[in-house]
C-alpha positions in Angstrom: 0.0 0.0 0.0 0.7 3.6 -0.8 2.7 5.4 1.7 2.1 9.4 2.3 4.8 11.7 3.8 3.5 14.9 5.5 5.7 17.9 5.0 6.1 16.7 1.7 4.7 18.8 -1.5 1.1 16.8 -1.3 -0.2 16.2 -4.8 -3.7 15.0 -5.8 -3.3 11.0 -6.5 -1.8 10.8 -3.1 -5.0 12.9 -1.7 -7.1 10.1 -3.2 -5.2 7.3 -2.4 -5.1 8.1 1.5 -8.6 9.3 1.1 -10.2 6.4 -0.9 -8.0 3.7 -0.5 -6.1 3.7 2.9 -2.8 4.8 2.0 -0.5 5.2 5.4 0.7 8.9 6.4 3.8 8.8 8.2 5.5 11.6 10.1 9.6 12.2 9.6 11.6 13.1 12.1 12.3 16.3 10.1 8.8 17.6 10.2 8.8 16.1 13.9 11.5 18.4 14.6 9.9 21.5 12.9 6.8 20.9 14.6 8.2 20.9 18.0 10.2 24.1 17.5 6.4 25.9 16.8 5.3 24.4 19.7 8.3 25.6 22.1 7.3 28.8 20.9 3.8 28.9 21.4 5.0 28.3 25.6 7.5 30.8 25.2 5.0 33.5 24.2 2.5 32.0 27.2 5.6 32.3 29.5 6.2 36.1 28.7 2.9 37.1 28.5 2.9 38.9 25.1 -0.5 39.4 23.6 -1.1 37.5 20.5 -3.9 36.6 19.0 -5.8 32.9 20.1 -2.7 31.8 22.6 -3.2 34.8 24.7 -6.3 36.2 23.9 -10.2 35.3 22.8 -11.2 34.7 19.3 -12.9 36.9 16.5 -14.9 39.7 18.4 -12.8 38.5 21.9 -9.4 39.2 20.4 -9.0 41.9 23.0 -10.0 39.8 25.9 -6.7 38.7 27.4 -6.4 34.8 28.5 -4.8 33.9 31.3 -1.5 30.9 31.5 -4.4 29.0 34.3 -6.9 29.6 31.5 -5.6 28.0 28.5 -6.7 24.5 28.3 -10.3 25.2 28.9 -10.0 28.3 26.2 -9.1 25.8 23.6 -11.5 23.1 24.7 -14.5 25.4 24.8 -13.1 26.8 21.3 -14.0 23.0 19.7 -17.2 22.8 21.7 -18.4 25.8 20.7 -17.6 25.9 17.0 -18.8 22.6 16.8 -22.3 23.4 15.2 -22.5 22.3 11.7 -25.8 20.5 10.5 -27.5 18.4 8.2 -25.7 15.0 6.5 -22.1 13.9 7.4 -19.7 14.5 5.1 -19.0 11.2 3.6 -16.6 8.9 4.6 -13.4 9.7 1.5 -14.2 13.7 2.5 -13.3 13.3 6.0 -10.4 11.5 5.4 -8.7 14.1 2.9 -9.6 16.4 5.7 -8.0 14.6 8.4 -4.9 14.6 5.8 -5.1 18.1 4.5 -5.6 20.1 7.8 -2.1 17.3 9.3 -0.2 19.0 5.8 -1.1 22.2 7.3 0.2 21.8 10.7 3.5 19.5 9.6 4.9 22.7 8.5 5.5 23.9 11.6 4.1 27.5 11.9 0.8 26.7 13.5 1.9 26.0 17.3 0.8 22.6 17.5 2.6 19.8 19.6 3.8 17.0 18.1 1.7 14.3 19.8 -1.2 16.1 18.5 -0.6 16.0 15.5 0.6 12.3 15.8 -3.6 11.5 16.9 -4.7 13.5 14.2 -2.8 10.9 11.9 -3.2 8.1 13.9 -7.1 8.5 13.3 -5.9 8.0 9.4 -3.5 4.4 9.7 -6.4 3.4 12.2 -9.5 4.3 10.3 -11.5 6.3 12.9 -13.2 8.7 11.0 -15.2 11.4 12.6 -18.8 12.4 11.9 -18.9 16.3 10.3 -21.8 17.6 9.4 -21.8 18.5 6.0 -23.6 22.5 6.2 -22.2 25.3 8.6 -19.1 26.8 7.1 -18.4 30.7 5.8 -15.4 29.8 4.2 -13.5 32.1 6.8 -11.8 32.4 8.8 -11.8 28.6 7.2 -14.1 26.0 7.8 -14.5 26.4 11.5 -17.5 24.6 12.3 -16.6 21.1 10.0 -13.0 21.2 11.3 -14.5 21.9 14.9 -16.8 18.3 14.5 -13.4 16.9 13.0 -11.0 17.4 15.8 -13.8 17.1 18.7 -13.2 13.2 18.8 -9.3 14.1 19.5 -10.7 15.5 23.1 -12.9 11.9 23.6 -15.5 14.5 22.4 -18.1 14.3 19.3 -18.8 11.2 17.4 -16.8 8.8 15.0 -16.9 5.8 13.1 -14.9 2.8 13.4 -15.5 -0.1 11.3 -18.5 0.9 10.2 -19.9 1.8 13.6 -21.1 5.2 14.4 -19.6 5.9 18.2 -19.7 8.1 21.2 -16.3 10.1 20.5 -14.6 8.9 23.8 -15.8 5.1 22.4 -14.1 5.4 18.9 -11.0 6.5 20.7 -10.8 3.2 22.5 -12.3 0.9 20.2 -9.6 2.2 17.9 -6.6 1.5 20.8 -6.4 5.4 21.0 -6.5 8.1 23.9 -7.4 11.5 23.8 -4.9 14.6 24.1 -5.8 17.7 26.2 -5.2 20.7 24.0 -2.4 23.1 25.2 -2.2 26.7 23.8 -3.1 27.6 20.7 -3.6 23.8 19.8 -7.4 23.6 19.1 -7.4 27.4 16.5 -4.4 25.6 14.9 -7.2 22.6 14.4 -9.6 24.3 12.9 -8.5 27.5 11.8 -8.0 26.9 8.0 -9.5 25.9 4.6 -9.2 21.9 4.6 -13.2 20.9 4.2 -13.2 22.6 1.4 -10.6 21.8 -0.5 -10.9 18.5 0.9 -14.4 18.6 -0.9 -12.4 20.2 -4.0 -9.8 17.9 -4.6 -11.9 14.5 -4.8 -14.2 16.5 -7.1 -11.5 17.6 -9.4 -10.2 13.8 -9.4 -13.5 12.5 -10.4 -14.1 15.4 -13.1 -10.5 14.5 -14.4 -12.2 11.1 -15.4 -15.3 12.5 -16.1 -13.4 15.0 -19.3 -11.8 11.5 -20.5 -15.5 9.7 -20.4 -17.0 12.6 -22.3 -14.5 12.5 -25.5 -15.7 8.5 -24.7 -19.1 9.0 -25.2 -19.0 12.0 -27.3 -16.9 9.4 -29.7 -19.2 6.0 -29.6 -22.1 8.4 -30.4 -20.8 9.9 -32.9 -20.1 6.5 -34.8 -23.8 5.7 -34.0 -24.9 8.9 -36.2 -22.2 8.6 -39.0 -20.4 11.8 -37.8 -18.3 13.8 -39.6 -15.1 13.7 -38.2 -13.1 15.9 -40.2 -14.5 18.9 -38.3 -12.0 17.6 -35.9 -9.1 17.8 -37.9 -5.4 18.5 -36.5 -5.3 21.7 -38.3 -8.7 23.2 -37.5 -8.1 22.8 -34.3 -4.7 24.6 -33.8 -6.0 27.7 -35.7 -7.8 28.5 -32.4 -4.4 27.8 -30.0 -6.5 26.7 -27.1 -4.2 23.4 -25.7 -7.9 21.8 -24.3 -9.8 22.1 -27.5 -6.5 20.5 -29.4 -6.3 17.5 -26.5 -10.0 16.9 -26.9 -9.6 16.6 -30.9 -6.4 14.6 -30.8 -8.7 12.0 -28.1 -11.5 12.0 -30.7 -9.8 11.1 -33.9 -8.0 8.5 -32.1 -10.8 7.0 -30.3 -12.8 6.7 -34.0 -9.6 5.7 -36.1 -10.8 2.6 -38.0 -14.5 3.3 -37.9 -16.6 2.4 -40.7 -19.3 4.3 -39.4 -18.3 8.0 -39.7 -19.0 10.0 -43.0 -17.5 12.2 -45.2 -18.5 15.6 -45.7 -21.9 15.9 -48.4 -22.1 11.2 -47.9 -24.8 11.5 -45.2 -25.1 15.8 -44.9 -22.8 18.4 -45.4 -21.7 19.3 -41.8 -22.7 18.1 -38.3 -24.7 20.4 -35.8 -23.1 21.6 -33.2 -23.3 18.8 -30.5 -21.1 16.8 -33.0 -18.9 18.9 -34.4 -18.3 21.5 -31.9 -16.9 18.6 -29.4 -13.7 19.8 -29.6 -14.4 23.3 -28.3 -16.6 23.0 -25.7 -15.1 19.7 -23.8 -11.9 21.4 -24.4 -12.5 24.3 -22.9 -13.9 22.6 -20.0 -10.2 20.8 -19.5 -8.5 24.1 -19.6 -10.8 25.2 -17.2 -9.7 22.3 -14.8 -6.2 22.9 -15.7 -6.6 26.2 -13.9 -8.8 25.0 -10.8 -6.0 21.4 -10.7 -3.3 24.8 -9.5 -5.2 26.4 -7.5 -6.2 23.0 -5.3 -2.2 21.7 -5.4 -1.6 25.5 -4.2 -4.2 25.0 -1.2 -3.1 21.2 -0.3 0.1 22.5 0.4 -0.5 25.6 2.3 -0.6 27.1 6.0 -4.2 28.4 6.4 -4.5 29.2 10.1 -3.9 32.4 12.0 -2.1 33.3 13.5 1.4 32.0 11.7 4.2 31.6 13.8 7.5 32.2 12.3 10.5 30.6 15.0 13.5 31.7 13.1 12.6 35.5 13.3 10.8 35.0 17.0 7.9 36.4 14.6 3.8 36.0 15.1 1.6 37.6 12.4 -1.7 37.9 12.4 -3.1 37.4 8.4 -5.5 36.2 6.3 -4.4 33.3 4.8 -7.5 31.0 6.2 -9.5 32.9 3.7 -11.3 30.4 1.2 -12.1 32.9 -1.8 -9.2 31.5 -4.0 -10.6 28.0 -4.2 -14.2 29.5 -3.7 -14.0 31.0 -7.1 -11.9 27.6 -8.4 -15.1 25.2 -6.9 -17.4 27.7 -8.8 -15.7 27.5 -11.9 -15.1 23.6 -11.4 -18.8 23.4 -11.3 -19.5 25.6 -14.4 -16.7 23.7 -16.7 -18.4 20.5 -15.4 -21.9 21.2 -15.7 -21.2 22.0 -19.5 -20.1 18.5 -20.2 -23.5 17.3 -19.3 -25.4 19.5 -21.5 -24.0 19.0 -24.6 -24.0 15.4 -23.9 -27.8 16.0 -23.2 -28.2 17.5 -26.8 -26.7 14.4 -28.1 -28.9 12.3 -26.3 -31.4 14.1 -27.8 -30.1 13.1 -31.5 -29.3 9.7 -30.4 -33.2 8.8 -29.5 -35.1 11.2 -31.9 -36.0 9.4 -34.7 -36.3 12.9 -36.7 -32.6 13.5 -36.2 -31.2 10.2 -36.3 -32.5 8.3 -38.8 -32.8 5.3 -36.0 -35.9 4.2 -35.3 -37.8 6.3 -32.3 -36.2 6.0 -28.6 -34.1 2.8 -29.6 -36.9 0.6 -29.6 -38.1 -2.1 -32.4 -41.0 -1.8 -31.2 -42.5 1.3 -30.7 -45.8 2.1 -28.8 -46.1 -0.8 -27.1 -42.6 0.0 -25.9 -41.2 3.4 -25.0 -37.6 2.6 -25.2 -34.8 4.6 -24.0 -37.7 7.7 -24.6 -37.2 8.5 -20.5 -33.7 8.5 -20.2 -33.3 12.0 -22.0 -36.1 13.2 -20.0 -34.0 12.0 -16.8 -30.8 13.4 -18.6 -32.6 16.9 -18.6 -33.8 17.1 -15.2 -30.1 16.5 -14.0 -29.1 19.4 -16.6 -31.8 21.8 -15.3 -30.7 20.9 -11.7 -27.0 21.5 -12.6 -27.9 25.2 -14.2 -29.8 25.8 -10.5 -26.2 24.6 -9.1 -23.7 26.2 -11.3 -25.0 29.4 -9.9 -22.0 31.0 -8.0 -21.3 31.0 -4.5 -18.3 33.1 -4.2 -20.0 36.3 -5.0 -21.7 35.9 -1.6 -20.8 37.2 1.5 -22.7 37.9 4.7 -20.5 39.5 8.0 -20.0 37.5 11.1 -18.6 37.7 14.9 -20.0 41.0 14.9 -18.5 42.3 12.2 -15.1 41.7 12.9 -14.9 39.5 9.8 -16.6 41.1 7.3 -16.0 39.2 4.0 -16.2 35.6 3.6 -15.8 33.3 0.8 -18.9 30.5 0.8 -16.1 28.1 -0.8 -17.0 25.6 0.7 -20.8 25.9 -0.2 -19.0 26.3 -3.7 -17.2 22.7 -3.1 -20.2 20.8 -1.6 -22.9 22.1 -5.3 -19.6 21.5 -7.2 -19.8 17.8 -6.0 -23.7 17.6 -6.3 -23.1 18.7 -9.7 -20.0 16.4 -10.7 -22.4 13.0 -9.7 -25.3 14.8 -11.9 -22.8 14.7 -14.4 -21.7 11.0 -13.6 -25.5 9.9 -14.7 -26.1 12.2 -17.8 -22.8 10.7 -19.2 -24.3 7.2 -18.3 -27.8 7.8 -20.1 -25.5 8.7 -23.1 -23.1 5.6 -23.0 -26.5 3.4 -22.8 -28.3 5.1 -25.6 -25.8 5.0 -27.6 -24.5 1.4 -27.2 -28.3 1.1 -27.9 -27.9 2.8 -31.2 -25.2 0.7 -32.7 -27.2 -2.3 -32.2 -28.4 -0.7 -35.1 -25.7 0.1 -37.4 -23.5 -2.7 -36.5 -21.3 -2.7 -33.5 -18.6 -4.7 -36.4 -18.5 -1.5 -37.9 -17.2 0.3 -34.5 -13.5 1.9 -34.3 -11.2 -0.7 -32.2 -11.5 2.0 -29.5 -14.8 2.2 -29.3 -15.9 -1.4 -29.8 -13.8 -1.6 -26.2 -16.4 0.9 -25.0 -19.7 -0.7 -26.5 -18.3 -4.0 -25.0 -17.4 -2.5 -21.3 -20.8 -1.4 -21.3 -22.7 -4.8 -22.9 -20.4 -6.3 -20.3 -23.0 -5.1 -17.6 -26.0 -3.7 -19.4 -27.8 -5.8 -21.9 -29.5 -4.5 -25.5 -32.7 -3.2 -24.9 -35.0 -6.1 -26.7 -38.2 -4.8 -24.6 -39.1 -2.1 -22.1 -37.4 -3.1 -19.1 -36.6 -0.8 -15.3 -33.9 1.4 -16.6 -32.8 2.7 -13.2 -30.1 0.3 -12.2 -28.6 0.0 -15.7 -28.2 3.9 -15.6 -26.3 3.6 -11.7 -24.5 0.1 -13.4 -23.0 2.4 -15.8 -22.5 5.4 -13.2 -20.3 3.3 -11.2 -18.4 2.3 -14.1 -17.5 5.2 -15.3 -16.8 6.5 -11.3 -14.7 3.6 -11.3 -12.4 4.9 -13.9 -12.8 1.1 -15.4 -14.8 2.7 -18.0 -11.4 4.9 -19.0 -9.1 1.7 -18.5 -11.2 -0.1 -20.9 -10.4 2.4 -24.0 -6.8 2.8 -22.7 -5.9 -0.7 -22.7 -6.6 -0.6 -26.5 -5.3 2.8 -27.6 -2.8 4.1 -24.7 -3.6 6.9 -22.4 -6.1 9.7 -23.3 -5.4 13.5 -22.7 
């Protein structure tokens, strides 16, 4: 199994593979060492007394309020009691866990104040699989994501709930199921735990994984239905496509013409119709712009991963504390907006091709895929299904990050909403997943009538990944679980695989 070094530069595989597949996350002495000299200088600044913001003071509104040495321990205890009221659903399982890993990167660096053996729980609740129940709605985006990091870190205190094996427990219970004991928070400890940006980049990160696969499907899809409707696939030529300079729209043609080399089902311009609509020919440019757009919001995350969020930093070398910003979310607020936009945009052209693929009008196929229409409806639901998710997604892409509303009585006065930004960016991702589906099932269905023989090598691997676990439609049958059959393959990335194994990796 993968093996994850904190104070390393994180990248995104190594989010997902901690956070979906159990990878370890080891501390090294170096980043043991750096850690403790942040520490030794939070009690140095207890020790003299000097007023800094969180280790000898109150929070947000109470950053006045001094704190005295007697009073510490109970100031960060109450801090992740009382910042611990997030609502509605947990978080799932893979979210939490790239939480847990992002907000230990934070703190391995060393300029956040927190002891070592705290930090060593907060990992240990990795390698051990204790995973703590957050509540997925509370969070301004600054200063971070205090109320899901709050739920987070309560279980390090014997506090909150956790699961552990699959069982939902009283903090204090997953601590010793899981042959753990709780720390009692020293100075500046439990701000340093919840005082930064991880539930939202946590969020951000799997979602820019799973959209990664979801460009890859769409050239896929976009390909096998194109051979189902005799596309012309010169409008995807090398040289039409570098006229416009965009790198996206030149990845996503380059994927197309190899996916449909061999075909004996595309056309030539004036065989079937002189050009294709949009939907067909314009694949290039919008599911290329769509990766460029994920180029930009794949920097911005790799930025946040490796960042130090909280406030305030400490700074040994220079005997420094600064009070900043840096917990502020609206860099990956606007990136989780954008993510959502790009994404959402693969789903409604493949709509409009759905559309083609089951009207009879602008297929030449017969109507909704059927053989037998009227006393069968065929595949005529799915598009309606495929455009409720679409509509939903246009209610979704609406931006986030161009709201703000004060807090803490107006001492912070601008926030982000990134992480409402991350959580619709997800919702809109799975929508995605399933429109994607409802295409690769209509139009496997489509070649049944033009000859799957007749497929490019490429593609034939698709049609038979999908025939592989959805069967032709020979009758109306409950289309539900073949549209979630074919969600989870292409989740799976086997979907990807499939077509890779026969022409090498896409862009």
């Amino acid at each position: 199994m993968e093996t994850v070094e904190l104070g390393a530069h994180l990248t995104l595989p190594e989010v997902v593979a901690v956070a979906r597949h159990g990878a370890r996350v080891v501390l090294t002495p170096g980043v043991r060492q750096q850690v403790a000299r942040g520490s030794a200088m939070v009690e140095r600044l207890v020790r003299e007394r000097r007023p800094v913001y969180g280790i000898t003071t109150g929070f947000g509104k109470f950053s006045d309020v001094p704190i005295s040495a007697e009073q510490t321990a109970a100031l960060q205890r109450n801090l992740l009691m009382s910042h611990a009221c997030a609502v509605g659903e947990p978080l799932a399982p893979e979210v939490v866990r790239a939480m847990l890993l992002l907000r230990a990167q934070a703190l391995s660096r060393g300029h956040s104040g927190i002891r070592v053996e705290t930090l060593e729980l907060l990992v240990a609740f990795l390698n051990r699989g204790l995973i703590p129940v957050v509540p997925e709605q509370g969070s301004l985006g600054a200063s971070g994501d205090l109320a899901p990091l709050a739920h987070m870190c309560l279980p390090l205190i014997g506090l909150g709930e956790a699961i552990v094996d699959g069982e939902r427990l009283p903090g204090a219970e997953a601590l010793q199921r899981a042959g753990l004991s709780p720390v009692t928070l020293t100075a500046k400890e439990g701000l340093a735990l919840i005082n930064g940006t991880q539930a939202m980049t946590a969020l951000g990160s799997l979602g820019l994984h799973d959209a990664q696969v979801l460009l890859k499907t769409a050239d896929i899809a976009a390909a096998l239905t194109a051979e189902a409707l005799g596309a012309i696939p010169a409008a995807w030529d090398a040289r039409v496509q570098a006229l416009r300079l965009h790198a996206g729209q030149q990845a996503a043609g380059r994927n197309l013409r190899r996916l449909t080399e061999g075909s004996r089902l595309t056309t030539r311009p004036g065989q079937m119709r002189t050009q294709d609509p949009y939907t067909l020919r314009c694949i290039p440019q919008v599911h290329g712009a769509s990766r460029t757009a994920l180029e930009h919001v794949a920097q911005i995350l790799e930025w946040e991963m490796n960042a130090v969020t909280d406030n305030p930093l400490l700074f040994p070398d220079g005997d420094e504390v600064i009070s900043g910003g840096n917990f502020h979310g609206q860099p990956v607020a606007l990136a989780m907006d954008y993510l959502a936009i790009a994404v959402a945009e693969l789903a409604d052209i493949s709509e409009r091709r759905i559309e083609r693929l089951v009207n009879p009008q602008l297929s030449g196929l017969p109507a909704f895929l059927t053989r037998n229409g009227g006393v069968h409806s065929g595949l005529m639901i799915t598009q309606y299904t495929a455009a409720s998710l679409v509509s939903e997604n246009k209610v979704l892409a609406h931006p986030a990050s161009v709201d703000s509303i004060p807090s803490s009585a107006n001492q912070e006065d601008h926030v982000s909403m990134g992480t409402t930004a991350a959580r619709k960016a997800r919702q809109v991702i799975a929508n995605v997943r399933r429109v994607l589906a409802i295409e690769l099932l209509c139009a496997a269905q489509a070649v049944e009538f033009v000859g799957p023989e007749r497929l490019a090598p490429a593609t034939r691997a698709v049609y038979d990944a999908v025939r592989e676990r959805v069967a032709p439609l020979d009758g109306d049958r409950v289309l539900a679980p073949d549209i979630e059959t074919l969600a989870d393959l292409v989740h799976s990335g086997e979907l990807v695989a499939a077509v890779e194994a026969v022409v090498g990796p896409l862009e």
